[in-house]
C-alpha positions as CSV (number, residue, x, y, z in Angstrom):
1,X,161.5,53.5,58.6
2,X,158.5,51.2,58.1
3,X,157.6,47.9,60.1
4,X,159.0,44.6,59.0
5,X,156.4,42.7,56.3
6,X,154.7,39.5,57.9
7,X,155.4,36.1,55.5
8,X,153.5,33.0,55.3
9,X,154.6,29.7,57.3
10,X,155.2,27.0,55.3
11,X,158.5,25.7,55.0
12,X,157.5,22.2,57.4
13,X,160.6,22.3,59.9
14,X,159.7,20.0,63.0
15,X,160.0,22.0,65.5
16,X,159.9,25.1,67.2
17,X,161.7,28.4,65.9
18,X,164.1,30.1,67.4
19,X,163.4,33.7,68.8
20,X,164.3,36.4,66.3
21,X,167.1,39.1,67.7
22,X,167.2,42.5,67.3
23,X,166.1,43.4,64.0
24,X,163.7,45.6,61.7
25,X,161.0,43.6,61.3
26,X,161.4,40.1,59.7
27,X,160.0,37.2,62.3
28,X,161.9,33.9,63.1
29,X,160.8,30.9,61.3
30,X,158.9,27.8,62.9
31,X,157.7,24.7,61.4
32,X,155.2,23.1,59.3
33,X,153.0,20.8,61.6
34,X,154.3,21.1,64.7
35,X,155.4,23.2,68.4
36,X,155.2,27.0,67.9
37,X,156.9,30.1,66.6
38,X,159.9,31.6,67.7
39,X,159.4,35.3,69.3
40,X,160.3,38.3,67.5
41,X,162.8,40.7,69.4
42,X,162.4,43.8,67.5
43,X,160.3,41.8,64.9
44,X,157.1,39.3,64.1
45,X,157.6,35.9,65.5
46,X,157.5,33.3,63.0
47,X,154.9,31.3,62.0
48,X,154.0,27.7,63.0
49,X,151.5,24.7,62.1
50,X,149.0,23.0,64.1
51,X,150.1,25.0,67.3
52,X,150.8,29.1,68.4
53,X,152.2,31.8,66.4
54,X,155.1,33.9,68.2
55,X,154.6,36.9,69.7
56,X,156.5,40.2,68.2
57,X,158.7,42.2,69.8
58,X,158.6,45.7,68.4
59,X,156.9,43.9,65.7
60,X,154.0,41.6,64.0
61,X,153.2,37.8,65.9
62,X,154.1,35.1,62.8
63,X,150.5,33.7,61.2
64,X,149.4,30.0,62.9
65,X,148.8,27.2,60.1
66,X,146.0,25.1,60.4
67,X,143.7,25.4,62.9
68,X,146.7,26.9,65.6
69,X,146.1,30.4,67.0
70,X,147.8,33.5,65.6
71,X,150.6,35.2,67.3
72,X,150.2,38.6,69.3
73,X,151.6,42.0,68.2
74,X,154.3,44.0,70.2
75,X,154.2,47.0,70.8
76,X,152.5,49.4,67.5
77,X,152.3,46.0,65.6
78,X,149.7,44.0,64.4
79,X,148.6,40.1,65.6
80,X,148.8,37.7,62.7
81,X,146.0,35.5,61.2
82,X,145.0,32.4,62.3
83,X,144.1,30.5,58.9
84,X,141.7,27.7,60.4
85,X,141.5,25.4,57.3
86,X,142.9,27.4,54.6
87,X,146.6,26.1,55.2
88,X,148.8,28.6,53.6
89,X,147.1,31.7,53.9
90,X,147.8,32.2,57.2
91,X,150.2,35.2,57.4
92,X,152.0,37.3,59.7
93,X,151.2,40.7,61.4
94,X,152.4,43.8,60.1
95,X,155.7,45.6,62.1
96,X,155.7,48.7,63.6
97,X,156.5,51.8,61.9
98,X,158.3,54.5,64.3
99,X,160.6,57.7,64.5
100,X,160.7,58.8,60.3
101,X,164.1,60.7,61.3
102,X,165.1,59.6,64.9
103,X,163.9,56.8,66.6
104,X,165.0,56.7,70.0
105,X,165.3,53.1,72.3
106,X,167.2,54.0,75.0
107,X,168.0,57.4,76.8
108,X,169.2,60.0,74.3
109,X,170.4,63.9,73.9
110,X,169.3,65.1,70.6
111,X,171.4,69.0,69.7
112,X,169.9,71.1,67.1
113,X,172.4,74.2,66.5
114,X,170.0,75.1,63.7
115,X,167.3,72.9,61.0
116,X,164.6,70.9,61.9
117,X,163.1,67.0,61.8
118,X,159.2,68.3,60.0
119,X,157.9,66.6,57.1
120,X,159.0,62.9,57.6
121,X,156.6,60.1,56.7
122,X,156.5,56.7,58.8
123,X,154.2,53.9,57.4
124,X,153.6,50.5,59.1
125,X,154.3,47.4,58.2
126,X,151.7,45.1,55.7
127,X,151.0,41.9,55.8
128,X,151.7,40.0,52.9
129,X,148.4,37.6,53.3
130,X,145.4,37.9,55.7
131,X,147.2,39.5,59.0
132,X,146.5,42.8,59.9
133,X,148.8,45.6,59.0
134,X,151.1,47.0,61.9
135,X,150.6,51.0,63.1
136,X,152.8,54.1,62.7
137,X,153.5,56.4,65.0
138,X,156.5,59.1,65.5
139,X,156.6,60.6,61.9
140,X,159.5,62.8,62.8
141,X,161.1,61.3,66.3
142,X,159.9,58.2,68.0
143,X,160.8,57.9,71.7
144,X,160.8,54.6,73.3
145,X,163.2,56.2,76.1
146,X,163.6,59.7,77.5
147,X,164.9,62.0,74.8
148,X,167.0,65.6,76.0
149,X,166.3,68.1,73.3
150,X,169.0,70.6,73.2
151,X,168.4,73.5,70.8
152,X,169.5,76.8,69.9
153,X,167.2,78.3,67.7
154,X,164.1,76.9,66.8
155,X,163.4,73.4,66.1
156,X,160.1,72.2,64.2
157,X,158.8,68.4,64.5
158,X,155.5,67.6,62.6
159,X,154.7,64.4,64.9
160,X,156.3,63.0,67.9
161,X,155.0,59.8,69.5
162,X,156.5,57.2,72.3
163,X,153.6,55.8,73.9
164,X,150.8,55.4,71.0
165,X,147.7,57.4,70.4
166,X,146.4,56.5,73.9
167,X,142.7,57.2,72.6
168,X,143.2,54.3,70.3
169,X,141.9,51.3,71.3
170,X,143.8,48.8,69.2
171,X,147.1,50.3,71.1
172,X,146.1,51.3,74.7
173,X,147.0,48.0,75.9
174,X,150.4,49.0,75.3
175,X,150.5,52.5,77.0
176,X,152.6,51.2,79.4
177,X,154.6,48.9,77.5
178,X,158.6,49.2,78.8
179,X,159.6,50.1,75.4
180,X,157.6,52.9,75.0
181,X,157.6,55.7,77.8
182,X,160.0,57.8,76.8
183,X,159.2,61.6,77.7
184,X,160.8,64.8,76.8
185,X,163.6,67.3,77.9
186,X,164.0,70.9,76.4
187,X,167.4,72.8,77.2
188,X,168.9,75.1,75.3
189,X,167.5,78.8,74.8
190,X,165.8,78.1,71.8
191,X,162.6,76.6,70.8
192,X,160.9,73.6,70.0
193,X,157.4,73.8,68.4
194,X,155.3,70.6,68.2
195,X,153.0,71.0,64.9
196,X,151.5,67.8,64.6
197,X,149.9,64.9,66.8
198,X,152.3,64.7,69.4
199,X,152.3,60.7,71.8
200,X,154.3,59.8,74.6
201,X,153.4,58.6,78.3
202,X,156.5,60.1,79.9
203,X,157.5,63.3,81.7
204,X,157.7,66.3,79.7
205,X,160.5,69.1,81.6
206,X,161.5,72.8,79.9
207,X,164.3,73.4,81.5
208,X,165.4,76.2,79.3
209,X,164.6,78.0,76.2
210,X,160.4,77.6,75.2
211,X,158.2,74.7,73.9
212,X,155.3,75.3,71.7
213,X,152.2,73.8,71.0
214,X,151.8,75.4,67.3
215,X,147.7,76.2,66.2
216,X,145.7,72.9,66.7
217,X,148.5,70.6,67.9
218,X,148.2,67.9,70.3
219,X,150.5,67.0,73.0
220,X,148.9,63.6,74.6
221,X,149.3,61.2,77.1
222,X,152.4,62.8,79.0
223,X,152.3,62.3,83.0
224,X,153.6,65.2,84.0
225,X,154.4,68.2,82.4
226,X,157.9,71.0,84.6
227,X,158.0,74.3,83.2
228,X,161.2,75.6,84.8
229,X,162.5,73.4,87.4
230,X,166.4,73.8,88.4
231,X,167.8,77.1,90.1
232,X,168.7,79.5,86.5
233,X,166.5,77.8,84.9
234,X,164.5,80.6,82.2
235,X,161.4,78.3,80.8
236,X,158.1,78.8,78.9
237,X,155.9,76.3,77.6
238,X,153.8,78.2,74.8
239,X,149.8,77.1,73.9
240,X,148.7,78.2,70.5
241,X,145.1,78.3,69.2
242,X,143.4,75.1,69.7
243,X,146.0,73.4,71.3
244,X,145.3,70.6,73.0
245,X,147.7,69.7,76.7
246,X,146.2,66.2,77.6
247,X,148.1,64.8,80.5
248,X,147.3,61.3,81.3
249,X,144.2,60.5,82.4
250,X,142.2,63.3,81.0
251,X,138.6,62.8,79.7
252,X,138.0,66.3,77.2
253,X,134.6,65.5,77.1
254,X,133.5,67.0,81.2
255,X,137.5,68.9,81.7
256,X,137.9,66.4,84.3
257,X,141.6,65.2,84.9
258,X,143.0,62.7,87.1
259,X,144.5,64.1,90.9
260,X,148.2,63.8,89.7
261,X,147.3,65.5,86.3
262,X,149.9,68.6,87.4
263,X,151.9,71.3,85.8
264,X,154.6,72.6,87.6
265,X,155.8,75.7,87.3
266,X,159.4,77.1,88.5
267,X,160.0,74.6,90.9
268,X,163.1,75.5,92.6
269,X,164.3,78.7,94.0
270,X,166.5,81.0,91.3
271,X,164.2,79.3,88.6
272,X,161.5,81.5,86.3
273,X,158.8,79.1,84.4
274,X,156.2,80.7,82.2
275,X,153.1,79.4,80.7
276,X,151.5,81.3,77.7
277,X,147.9,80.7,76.6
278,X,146.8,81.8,73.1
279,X,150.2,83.1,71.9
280,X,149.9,84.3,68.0
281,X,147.6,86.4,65.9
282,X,143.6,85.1,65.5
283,X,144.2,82.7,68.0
284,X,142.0,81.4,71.0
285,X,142.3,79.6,73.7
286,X,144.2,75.9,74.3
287,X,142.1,73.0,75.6
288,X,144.1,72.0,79.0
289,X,143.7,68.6,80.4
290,X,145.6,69.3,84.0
291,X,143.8,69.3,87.1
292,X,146.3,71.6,88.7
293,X,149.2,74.7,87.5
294,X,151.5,74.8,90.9
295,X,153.6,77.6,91.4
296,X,156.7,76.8,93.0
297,X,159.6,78.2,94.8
298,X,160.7,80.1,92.0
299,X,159.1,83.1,89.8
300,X,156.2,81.1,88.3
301,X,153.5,83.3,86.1
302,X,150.7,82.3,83.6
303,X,150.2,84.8,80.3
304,X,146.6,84.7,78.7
305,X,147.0,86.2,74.7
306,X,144.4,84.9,73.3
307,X,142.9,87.2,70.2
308,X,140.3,87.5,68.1
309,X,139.5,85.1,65.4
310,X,141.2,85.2,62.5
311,X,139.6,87.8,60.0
312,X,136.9,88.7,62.7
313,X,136.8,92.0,65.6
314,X,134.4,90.0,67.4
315,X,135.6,88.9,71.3
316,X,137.0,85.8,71.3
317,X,136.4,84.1,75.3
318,X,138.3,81.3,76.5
319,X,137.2,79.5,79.8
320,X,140.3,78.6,82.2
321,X,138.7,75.3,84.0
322,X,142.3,74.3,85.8
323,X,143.5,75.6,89.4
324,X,146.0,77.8,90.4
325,X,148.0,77.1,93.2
326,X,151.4,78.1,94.9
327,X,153.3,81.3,94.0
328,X,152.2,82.5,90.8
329,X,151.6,85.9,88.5
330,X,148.9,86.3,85.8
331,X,148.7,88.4,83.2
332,X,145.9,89.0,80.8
333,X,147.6,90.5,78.2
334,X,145.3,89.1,74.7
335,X,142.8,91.7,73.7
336,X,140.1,88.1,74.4
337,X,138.2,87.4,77.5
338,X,139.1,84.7,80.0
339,X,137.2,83.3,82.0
340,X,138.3,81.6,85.5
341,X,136.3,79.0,86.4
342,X,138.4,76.4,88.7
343,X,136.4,73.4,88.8
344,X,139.2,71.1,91.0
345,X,139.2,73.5,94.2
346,X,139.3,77.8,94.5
347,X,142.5,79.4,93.0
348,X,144.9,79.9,96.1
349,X,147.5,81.4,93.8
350,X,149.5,83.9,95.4
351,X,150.6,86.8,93.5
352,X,150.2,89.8,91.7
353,X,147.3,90.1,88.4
354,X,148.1,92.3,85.8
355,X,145.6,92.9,82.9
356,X,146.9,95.4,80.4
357,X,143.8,94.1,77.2
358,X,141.1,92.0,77.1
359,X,139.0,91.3,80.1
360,X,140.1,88.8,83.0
361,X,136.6,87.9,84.5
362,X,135.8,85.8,87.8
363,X,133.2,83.4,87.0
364,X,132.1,79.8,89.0
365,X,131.6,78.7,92.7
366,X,134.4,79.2,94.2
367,X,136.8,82.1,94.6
368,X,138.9,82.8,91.7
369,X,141.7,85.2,92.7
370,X,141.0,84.3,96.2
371,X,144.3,84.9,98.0
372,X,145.8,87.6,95.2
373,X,147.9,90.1,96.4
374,X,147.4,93.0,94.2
375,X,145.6,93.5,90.9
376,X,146.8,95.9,88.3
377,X,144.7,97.3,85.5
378,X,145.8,99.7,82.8
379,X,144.1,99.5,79.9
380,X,142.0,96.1,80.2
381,X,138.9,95.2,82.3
382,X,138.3,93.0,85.5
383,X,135.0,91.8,84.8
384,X,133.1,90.1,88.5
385,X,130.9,87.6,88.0
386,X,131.1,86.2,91.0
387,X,130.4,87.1,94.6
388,X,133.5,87.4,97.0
389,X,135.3,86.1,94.5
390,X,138.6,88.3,95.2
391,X,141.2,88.6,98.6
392,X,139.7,90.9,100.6
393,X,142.7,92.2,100.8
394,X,144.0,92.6,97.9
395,X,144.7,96.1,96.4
396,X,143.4,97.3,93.6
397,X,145.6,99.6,91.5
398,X,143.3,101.3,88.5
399,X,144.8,103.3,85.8
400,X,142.5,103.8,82.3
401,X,140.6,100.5,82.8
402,X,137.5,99.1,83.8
403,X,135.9,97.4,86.9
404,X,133.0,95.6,85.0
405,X,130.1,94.1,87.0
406,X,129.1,91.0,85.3
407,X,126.4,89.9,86.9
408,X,123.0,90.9,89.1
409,X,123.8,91.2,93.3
410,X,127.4,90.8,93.0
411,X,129.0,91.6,96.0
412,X,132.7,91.9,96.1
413,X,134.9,93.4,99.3
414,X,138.9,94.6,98.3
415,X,141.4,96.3,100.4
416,X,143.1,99.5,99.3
417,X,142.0,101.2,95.9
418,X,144.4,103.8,93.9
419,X,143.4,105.5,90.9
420,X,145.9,106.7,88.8
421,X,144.3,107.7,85.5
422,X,141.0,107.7,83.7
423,X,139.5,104.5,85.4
424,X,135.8,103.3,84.9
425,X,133.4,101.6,87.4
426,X,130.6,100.0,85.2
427,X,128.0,98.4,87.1
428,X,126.1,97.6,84.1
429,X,123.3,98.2,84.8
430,X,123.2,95.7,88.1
431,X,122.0,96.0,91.7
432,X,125.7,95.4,92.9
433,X,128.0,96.5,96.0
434,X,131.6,97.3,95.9
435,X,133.6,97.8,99.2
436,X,137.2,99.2,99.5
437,X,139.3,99.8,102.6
438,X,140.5,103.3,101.2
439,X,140.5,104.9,98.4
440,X,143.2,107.2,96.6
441,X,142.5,109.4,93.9
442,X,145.2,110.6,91.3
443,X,143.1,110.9,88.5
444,X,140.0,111.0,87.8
445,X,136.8,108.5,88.4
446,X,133.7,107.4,86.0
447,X,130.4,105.6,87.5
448,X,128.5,104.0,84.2
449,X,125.1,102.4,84.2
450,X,124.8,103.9,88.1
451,X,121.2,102.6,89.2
452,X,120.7,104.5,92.1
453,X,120.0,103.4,95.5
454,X,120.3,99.9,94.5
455,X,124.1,100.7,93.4
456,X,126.5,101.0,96.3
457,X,129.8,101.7,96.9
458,X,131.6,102.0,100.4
459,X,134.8,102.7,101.5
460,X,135.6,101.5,104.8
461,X,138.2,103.9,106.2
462,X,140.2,107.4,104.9
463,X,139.3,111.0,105.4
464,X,136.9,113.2,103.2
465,X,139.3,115.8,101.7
466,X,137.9,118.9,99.3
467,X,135.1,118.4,96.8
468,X,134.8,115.0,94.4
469,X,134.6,116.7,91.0
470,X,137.0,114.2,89.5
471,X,134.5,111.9,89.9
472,X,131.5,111.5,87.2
473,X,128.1,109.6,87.0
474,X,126.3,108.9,84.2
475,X,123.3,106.4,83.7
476,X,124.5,104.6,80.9
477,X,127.7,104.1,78.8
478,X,128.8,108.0,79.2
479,X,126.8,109.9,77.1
480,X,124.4,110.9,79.5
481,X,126.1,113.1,82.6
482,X,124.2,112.9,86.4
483,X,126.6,115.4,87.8
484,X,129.7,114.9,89.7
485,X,130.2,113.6,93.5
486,X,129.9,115.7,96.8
487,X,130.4,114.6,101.0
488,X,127.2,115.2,102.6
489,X,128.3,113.8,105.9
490,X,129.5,110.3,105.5
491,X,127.8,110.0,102.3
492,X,128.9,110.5,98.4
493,X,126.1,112.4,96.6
494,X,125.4,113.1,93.4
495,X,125.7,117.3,92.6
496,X,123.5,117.6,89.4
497,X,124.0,119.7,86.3
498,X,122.0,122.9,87.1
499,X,118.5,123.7,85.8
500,X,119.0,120.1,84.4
501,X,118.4,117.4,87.4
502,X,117.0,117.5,90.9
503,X,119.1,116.5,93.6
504,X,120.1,112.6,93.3
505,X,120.2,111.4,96.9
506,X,122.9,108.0,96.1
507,X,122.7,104.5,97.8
508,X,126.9,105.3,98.2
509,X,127.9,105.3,101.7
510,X,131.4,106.4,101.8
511,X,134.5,107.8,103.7
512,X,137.0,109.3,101.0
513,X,140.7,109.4,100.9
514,X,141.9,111.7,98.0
515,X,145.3,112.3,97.2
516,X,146.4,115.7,98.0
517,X,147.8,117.7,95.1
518,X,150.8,119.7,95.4
């Protein structure tokens, strides 16, 4: 519905008006030439003569007559005009405009079996004289309390709003105004997608079911954000291309977020919350303003889809600024690159990686997958740009993808190493170390861009069993063969082609473990 219209002051009572109740819009009167306005309740206060204008409620303050000062706005309404000299043109704030299907006051469970609230309109209200016009905000549901949405399939809302565009100055005095700090609930096992410009300061909690943030939607101003939080609780909270998660107290311009800017994930034990970055086809990454994803005592994980851009085969890289903490799984699963980069503290997520497309790399100044458990990679790449930037400890388990080196005198020490299927060591041409506490070979083994002495590759403990033939060097991309890999003592050399190299003595000091084959 639209705000209340403000209306001129003129009708000379003597005295003050009374306050207005609860209503759409309309202000109470006040008199001619004396004492002030009433205040509105859900509406302008009226206007008075030589003294104040009333204050609105949920709507505009009444316009002052005379010389008297004009009346402030509530909440998403506009402050009246104060006329000076010009007698009757003194007029009344516009009302606010809220919630085009539900508007929402007080605490409220909203059920969706099936259908949608998406292409409402909402239009503040105008003043009919010189006061400003009051603003609009909630074009499908407006929540001035907490709001449970219930759904079972999918439910579609174009704009949601509760606390006011934060960024906009004209409101952001009221951010914390009582009657607007509603936040949201999703239960149910289906889904509600957020298309538009989504407002409101309170707490936003998946319980069940998924939440999406559709391509270039905003979700602003909400404290903090639970994916997953009872015991059976089955949540995801979905990120599409461009998204934007903005939790209170987040400046976009240098990614820096407030200390209580959190998402939790899976909070209790028996619960499973998932977040999903870049969901969708020709879609990048989201823009996240939380300092801080914390796994909890449930099964938390993180999925990064990100693709290419629409219409394009070019790589499409999205850089992961936020921390990962607690007990948490990622997956790179988008056929993109993503790029960790914690810049609030090193990633202590424990867990497992899994990277089945695209390329997961390690970038910044402090450990990335510091304290993983064990990193899986069939069919993507782990690109490491970073020194140390991985548990020592954790295993690495390579089927037909890549170990990329990203970056010159990398440096990077892993625990065991199993090779299952056509994996690839690319050093890229980079004087660069790799170090494994064993290594198992069930497959077979490619060294690209090898550089010589300068390349190394050690392997802290095993036994040297048979020849090396399953694994291959080559000097570049694959094209060009060195020869395949032989135990001279403690050392892995490089067994050249015949009548085609001489003898390639190898900066790769190693002890190998292989697999024995039945």
């Amino acid at each position: 519905m639209a705000g209340g219209y403000g209306h001129y002051a003129n009708d000379n009572p003597p005295n003050s008006g009374g306050n207005g109740g609860f209503g759409g819009g309309g202000g109470s009167g006040a008199g001619g030439y004396s004492e002030s306005g009433g205040n509105g309740g859900f509406g302008g206060g009226g206007g008075a003569s030589s003294q104040s204008g009333g204050n609105g409620g949920f709507g505009g303050g009444g316009g002052a007559y005379g010389s008297g000062s004009a009346g402030t706005g509530g909440f998403g309404a506009a402050s009246a005009a104060s006329s000076g000299d010009t007698g009757n043109n003194s007029s009344g704030g516009g009302g606010l405009g809220a919630g085009g299907a539900v508007f929402v006051m007080g605490g409220a469970t909203v059920t969706v079996e099936d259908g949608g609230f998406s292409g409402n309109t909402v239009t503040g209200g105008v003043s009919s004289g010189n006061g400003n016009n009051g603003s609009a905000y909630g074009a499908d549901l407006f929540l001035g309390g907490d709001a449970t949405f219930k759904v079972s399939s999918t439910l579609y809302v174009t704009a949601l709003g509760g606390a006011g565009n934060l960024s906009d100055a004209n409101v952001s005095k009221n951010a914390d105004d009582a009657n607007a700090q509603g936040g949201v609930t999703k239960t149910g096992a289906g889904n509600l997608v957020m298309i538009g410009d989504n407002y409101y300061s309170g707490a936003t909690t998946i319980n069940s079911g998924t939440v999406t943030l559709a391509a270039g939607a905003v979700e602003k101003g909400t404290s903090v954000v639970t994916v997953g939080q009872d015991s059976g609780d089955h949540a995801t909270l979905a990120l599409g291309s461009s998204s934007l998660l903005q939790l209170k107290g987040f400046n976009s311009s240098d990614h820096q977020a407030s200390t209580d800017a959190a998402v939790q994930v899976a909070q209790e034990l028996g619960s499973t919350g998932q977040i999903v970055i870049g969901a969708g086809p020709g879609t990048s990454g989201a823009d996240i303003g939380a300092r801080v994803f914390n796994g909890g005592a449930g099964t938390a994980s993180i999925a990064f889809q990100q693709n290419f851009a629409a219409g394009s085969s070019s790589n499409t890289t999205y850089e992961f600024y936020t921390t990962l903490t607690g007990s948490m799984n990622l997956v790179q699963s988008g056929p993109g690159t993503t790029v960790l980069n914690p810049l609030y503290g090193a990633n202590t997520m424990t867990g497992d990686v899994s990277i089945t497309s695209g390329t997961l790399a390690t970038a910044g100044s402090v450990a990335s997958l510091g304290s993983v458990g064990q990193i899986t990679i069939d069919g993507g790449n782990l690109q490491l740009g970073q020194s140390e930037g991985i548990a020592n400890s954790a295993a690495l388990n390579q089927g037909s993808g890549r170990v990329v080196i990203g970056a010159s005198a990398i440096q990077e020490t892993m625990g065991a190493w199993v090779v299952s299927d056509a994996a690839v060591v690319d050093f890229n041409n980079f004087a660069a170390g790799l170090t494994f506490a064993s290594l198992e070979i069930d497959g077979t083994l490619a060294i690209y861009n090898y550089q010589g002495a300068s390349t190394t590759l050690t392997i802290l403990s095993g036994s040297a069993v048979g020849d090396l033939s399953q694994v291959a060097f080559y000097s570049d991309e694959g094209a060009t063969y060195l020869g395949s890999g032989e135990i001279v003592g403690t050392s892995l050399q490089v067994v050249p082609e015949p009548a085609t190299f001489l003898l390639v003595g190898l900066g790769v000091t190693a002890l190998w473990l292989r697999r024995r084959r039945a």
